[in-house]
DRENLUMZA-828501 format. One line per 3 residues: their letters; for each residue y, x, z of C-alpha. Coordinates in steps of 0.05 Angstrom, whole numbers, plus 5000, padded with zeros to 4 digits. Example, Ala and Ser with C-alpha at 12.3 -4.5 7.8 and 13.67 -1.06 7.14 Angstrom:
2
as	4910/5246/5156  4979/5273/5143 .
***
This chain:
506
xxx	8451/6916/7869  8457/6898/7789  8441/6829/7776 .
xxx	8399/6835/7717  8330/6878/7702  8269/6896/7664 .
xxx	8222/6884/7723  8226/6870/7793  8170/6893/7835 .
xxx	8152/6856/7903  8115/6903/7953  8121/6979/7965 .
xxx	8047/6992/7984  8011/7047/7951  7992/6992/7890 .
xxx	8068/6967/7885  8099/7037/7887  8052/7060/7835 .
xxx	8069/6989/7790  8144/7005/7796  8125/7083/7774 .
xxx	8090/7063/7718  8145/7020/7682  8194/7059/7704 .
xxx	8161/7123/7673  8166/7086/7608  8250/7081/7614 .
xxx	8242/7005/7638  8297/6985/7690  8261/6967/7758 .
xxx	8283/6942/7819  8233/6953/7873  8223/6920/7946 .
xxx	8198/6911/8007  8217/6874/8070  8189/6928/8115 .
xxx	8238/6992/8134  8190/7051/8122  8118/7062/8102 .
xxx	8069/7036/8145  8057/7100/8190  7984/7083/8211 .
xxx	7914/7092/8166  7892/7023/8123  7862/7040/8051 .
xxx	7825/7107/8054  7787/7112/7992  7806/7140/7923 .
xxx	7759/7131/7869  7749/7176/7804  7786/7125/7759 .
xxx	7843/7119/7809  7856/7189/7814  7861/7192/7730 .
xxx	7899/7129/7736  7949/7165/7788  7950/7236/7741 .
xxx	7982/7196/7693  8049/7201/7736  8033/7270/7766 .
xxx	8017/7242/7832  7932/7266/7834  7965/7328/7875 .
xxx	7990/7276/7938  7916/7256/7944  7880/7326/7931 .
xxx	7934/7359/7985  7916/7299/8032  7844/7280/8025 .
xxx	7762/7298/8025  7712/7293/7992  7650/7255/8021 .
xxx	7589/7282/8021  7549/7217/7986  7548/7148/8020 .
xxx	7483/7104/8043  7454/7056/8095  7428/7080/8158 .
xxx	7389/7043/8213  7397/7039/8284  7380/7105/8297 .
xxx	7417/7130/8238  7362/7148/8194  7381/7135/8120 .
xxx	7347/7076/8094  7320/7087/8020  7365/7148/7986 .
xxx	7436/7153/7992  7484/7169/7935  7508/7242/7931 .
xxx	7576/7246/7911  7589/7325/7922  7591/7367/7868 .
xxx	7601/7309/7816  7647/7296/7769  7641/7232/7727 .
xxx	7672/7218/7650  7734/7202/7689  7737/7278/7696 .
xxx	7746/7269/7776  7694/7269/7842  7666/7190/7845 .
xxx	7704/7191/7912  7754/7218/7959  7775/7194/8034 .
xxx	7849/7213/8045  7890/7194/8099  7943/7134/8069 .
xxx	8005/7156/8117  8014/7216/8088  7999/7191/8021 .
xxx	8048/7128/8024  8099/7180/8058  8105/7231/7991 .
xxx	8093/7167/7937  8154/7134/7980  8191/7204/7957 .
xxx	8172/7206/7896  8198/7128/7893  8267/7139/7920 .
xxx	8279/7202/7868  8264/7164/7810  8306/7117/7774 .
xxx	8276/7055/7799  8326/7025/7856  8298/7015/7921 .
xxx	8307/6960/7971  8274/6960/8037  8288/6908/8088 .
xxx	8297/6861/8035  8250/6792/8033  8236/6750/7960 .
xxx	8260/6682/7977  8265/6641/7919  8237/6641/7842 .
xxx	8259/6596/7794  8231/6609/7729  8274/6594/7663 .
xxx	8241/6602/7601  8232/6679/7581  8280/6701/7638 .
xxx	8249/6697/7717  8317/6682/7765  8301/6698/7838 .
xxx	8333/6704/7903  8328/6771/7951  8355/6758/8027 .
xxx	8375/6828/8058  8334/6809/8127  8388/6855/8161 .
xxx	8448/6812/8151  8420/6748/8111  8461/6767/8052 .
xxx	8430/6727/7988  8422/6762/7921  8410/6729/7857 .
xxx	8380/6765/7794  8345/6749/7742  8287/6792/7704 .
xxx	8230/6794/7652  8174/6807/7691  8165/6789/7765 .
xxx	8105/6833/7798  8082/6803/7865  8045/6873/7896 .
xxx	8052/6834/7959  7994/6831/7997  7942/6777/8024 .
xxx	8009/6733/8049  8043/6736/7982  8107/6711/7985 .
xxx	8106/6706/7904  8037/6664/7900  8067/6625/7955 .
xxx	8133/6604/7918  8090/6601/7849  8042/6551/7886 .
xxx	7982/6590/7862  7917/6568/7903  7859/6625/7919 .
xxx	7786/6614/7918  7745/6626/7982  7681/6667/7960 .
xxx	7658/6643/8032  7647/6719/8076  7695/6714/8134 .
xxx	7673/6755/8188  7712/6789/8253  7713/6866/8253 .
xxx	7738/6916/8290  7777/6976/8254  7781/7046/8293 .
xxx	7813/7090/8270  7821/7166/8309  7842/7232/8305 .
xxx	7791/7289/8327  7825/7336/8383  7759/7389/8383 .
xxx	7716/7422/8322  7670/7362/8310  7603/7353/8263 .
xxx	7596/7282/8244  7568/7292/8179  7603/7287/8105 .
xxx	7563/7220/8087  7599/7149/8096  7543/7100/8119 .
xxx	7528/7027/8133  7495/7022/8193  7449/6970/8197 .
xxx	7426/6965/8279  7404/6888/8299  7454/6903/8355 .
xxx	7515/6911/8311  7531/6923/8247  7581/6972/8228 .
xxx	7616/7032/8187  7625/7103/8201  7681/7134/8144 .
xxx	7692/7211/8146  7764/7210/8127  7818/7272/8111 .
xxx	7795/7314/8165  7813/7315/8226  7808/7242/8222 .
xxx	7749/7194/8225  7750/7115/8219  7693/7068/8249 .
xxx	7682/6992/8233  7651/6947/8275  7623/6875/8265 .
xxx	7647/6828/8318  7585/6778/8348  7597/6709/8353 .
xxx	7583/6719/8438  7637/6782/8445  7696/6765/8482 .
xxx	7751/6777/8430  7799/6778/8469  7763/6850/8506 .
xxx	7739/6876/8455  7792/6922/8428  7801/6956/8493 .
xxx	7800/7032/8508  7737/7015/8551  7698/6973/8494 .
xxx	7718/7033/8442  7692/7083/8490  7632/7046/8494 .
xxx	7628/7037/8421  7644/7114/8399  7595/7136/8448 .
xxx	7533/7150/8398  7582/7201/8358  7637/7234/8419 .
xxx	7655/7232/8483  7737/7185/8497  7766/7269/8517 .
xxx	7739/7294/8437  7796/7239/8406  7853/7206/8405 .
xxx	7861/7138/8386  7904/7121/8328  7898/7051/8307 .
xxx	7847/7001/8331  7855/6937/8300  7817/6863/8292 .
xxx	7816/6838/8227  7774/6776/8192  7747/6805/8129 .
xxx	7755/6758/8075  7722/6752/7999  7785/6716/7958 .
xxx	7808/6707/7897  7875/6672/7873  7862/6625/7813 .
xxx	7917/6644/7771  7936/6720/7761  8000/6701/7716 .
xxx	8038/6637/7725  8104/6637/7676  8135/6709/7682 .
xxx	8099/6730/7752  8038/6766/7753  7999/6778/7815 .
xxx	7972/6848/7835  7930/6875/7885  7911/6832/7954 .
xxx	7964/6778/7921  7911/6771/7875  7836/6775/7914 .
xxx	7818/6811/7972  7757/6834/7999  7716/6869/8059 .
xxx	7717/6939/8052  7651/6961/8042  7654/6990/7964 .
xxx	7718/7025/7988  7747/6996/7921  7797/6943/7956 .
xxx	7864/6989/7934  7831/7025/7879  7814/6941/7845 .
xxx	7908/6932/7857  7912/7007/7820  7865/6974/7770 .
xxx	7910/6914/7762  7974/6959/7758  7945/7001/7702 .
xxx	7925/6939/7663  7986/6899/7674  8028/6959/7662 .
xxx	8010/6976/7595  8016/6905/7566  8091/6896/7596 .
xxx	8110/6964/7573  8093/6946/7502  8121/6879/7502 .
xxx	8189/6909/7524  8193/6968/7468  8164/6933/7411 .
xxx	8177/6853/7427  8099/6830/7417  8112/6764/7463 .
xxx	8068/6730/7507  8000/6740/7465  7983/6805/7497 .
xxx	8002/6792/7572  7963/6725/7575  7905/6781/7568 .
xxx	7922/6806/7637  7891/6749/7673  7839/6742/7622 .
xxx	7817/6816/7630  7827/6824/7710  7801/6767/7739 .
xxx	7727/6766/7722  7736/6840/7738  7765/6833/7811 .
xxx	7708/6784/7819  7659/6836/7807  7688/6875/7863 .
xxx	7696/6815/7913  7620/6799/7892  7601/6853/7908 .
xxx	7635/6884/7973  7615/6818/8006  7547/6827/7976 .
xxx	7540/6893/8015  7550/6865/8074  7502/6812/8064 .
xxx	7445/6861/8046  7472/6904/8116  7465/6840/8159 .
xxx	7388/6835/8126  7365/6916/8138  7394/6897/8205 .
xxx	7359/6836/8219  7289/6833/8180  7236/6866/8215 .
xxx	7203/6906/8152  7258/6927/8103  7220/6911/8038 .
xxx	7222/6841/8054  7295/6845/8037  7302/6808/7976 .
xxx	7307/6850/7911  7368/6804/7891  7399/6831/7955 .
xxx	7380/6908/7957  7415/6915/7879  7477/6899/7915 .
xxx	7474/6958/7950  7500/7026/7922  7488/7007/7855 .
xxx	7542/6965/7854  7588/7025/7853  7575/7031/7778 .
xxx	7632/6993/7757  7619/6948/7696  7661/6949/7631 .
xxx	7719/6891/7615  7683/6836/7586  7734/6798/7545 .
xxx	7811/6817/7520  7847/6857/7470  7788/6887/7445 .
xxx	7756/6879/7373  7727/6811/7363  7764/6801/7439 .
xxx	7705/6819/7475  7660/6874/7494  7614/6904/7457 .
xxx	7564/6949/7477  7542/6976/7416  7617/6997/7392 .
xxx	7627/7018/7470  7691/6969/7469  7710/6944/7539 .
xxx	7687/7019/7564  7730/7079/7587  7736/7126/7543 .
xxx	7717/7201/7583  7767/7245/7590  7773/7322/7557 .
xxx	7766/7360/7598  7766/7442/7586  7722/7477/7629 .
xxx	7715/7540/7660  7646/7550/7663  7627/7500/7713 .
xxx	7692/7487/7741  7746/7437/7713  7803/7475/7690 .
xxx	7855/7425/7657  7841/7356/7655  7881/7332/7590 .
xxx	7886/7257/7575  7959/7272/7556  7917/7291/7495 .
xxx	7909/7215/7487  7983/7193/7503  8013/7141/7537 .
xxx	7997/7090/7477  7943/7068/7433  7892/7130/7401 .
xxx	7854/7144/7352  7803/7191/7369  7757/7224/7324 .
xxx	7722/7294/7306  7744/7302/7244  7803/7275/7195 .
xxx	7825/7212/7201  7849/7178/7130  7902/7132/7131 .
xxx	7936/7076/7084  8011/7083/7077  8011/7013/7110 .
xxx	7968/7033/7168  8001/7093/7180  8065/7052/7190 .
xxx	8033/7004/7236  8011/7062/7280  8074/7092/7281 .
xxx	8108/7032/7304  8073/7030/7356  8069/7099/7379 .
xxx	7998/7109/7367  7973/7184/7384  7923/7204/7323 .
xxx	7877/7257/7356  7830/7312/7326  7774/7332/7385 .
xxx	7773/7401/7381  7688/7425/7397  7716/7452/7458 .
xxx	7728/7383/7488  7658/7357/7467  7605/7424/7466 .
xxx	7630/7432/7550  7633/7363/7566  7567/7327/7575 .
xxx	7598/7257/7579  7643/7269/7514  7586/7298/7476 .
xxx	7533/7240/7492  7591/7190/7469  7626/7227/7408 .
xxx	7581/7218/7354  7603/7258/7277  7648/7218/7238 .
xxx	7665/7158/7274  7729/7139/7301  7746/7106/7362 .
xxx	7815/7063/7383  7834/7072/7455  7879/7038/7498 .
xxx	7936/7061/7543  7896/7045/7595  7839/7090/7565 .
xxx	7792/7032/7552  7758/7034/7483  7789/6975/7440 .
xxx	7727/6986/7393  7694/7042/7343  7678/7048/7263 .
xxx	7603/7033/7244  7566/7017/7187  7596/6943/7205 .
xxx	7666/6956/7234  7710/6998/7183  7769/7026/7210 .
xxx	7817/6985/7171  7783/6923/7211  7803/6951/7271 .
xxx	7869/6965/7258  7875/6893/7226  7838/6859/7284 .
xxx	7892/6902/7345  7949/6880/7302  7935/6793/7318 .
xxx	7907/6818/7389  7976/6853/7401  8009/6790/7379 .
xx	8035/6819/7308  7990/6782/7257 .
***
């Protein structure tokens, strides 16, 4: 082990490997670890969203999860005799400006297993069984200590950027001392998780049951398997109620204990959490280090991919062109309020399930309650950050993601091609974009990718062409979020002026 590297990534989850990925992609010298042996061989996350299957195509890895996962049907609340309550969201058949299906169920051991392959052939180096046990932060250099947990040797290296990827008993926001918010939902569930041993219809829809009995979840993951939640009452013996006989019992409505096998059954408190500080010094927090959540959006994984993307960008360009700390203290600024959203809003379905469940006539549910529903899934732009002016703006589209091009053939996708964009900042227009000698050195210090749409991206692609508009120009991120667009008000040389101080080099 070399004592000395670019990054050092805590955590080898699906959100951690994909971290260490990203900066190593970009020729950065990682060190990656985890105090656990191998993958974790049993189902936990199970949902991909559209954005975190662009995020993932980025490093080549959208085949793992289309070889190893489903799409859903749509997703909705049900009552107690499974009858969908208002109408539920139908997911088949779409594809949103992410150029992707809004949703996919795959099945994370097989996932984790060829991402854990992927990891060990890169250049990153790998160190399982190894535990973070000590940080002591010196200025722009992060020392830490690694124990190997098989033989207590102690390690001690130093790095720029420390990533805690973690998980909800972070070792790194322990030993930074960050606190975490309670958003106040803790609740006892039961996870099931099984594998079908017959041809089974359960239906393609994921759906929130709402029965006064009990509460609960029915997920129709890569088939053949299938995961259940199940809310656990304040008079349920605990102790009894994850055994064989109880999830017989429980199962019964959909098969019969000789249709499946039992994979992983599993009490958990679901918590809504959020740590107060994202970055402390040179550690940034990622994933459940950072907030976790019930499950109920599916978005718990896909909100640590989020991080990852976001934090990943603003290190990378830090280490090639030295723009110091201006543009990482963004990453807290940008994520938190955005991880909020999700926490929010996960707990907030389970709120409104509890009231279908428990109020005799459903349109006495408040109306406060009922938008928390589905609607939620519409994830909202970043409010504030390296955008123009620092903020959002909806009339420049800043703080939204830019769609990908896509080329079609006629209906179906045939390339999706945001390598069109780059790995840098864009400019993005239909037509010629005019530079000053001074600008176009600026750009090109950077790396920035100046891109021509050709019609074929726009005249095929209904999200492009209700977005693109003649003659304007829009900046993009690396993360593919719009930094801002010309108008009558913004000229382009204001935005190039306004990324240069946002990026730290004004």
């Amino acid at each position: 082990m070399e004592s000395r590297y670019d990054a050092i990534v805590i955590g080898l989850g699906p959100v951690g490997s994909f971290m260490a990925l990203k900066l190593e992609q970009q020729g950065m010298k990682v060190l990656a670890i985890d105090k656990e042996k191998d993958i974790y061989p049993l189902p936990r996350a199970v949902s991909m969203s559209d954005q975190g299957m662009r995020m993932h195509q980025s490093l080549c890895l959208d085949d793992v999860y289309i070889r190893n996962s489903d799409i859903p049907g749509g997703a909705g609340f049900v009552d107690e005799n499974l009858e969908f309550i208002g109408d539920p969201m139908i997911m088949k058949g779409l594809n949103t400006h992410n150029g992707w299906p809004p949703m996919q169920f795959f099945h994370q051991p097989y996932t984790d297993r060829e991402i854990r392959e992927r990891l060990l052939s890169s250049e990153c180096d790998v160190f399982v069984e190894h535990e973070l046990t000590n940080i002591d932060d010196a200025g722009q250099i992060t020392k830490c200590s690694i124990t190997n947990l098989q033989n207590n040797k102690v390690f001690n290296l130093e790095c720029r950027y420390l990533i805690g990827a973690d998980g909800a008993n972070s070792k790194v926001r322990e030993l930074k001392k960050i606190e975490q918010e309670d958003l106040n939902y803790d609740r006892d569930w039961i996870i099931i998780d099984i594998e079908l041993l017959v041809e089974k219809e359960l239906g393609e829809f994921a759906i929130q049951i709402c029965d006064p009995n009990r509460i609960g979840t029915f997920i129709p993951t890569h088939s053949p398997f299938k995961r259940w939640e199940f809310e656990i009452r304040d008079d349920d013996d605990i102790n009894e109620f994850s055994s064989d006989e109880n999830i017989k019992k429980l199962l019964s409505p959909w098969l019969k204990p000789e249709e499946y096998k039992i994979l992983r059954k599993a009490i958990y408190q679901f918590h809504s959490v959020l740590a107060n500080e994202f970055q402390k010094d040179n550690c940034y927090l990622i994933g459940d280090a950072a907030h976790q959540n019930p499950p109920f959006m599916g978005e718990g994984m896909m909100t640590g991919c989020r991080d990852a993307e976001n934090l990943s960008w603003k290190i990378i360009m830090d280490y090639k062109y030295s723009l110091g700390e201006r543009l990482l203290k963004n990453y807290q600024i940008e994520r938190k309020d955005h991880a909020r959203f999700i926490v929010e809003n996960s707990l907030g379905i389970g709120l409104l399930m509890e009231a279908y469940a428990h109020t005799e006539n459903i349109e006495d549910v408040p109306a406060e309650l009922v938008a928390k529903g589905y609607g939620s899934f519409a994830i909202p732009p970043l409010n504030e950050g390296v955008f123009y002016n620092g903020k959002s703006d909806e009339k420049h589209l800043s703080g939204q993601l830019f769609p990908q091009p896509i080329k079609f053939n006629g209906n179906e996708i045939k390339q999706r091609c945001d390598y069109l964009l780059g790995d840098n900042f864009s400019l993005v227009s239909t037509t010629e974009i005019i530079l000053t000698k001074e600008e176009e050195d600026f750009l090109s210090s950077i790396d920035t990718k100046i891109l021509v749409l050709d019609k074929e991206f726009i005249e095929s692609n209904l999200w492009m062409s209700a977005m693109i508009e003649e003659g304007k120009i829009y900046l993009v991120r690396p993360d593919k979020y719009i930094y801002g667009s010309t108008s009558k008000e913004i000229s382009l040389s204001q935005l190039i002026e306004d990324l240069k101080t946002r990026i730290g080099l004004n």
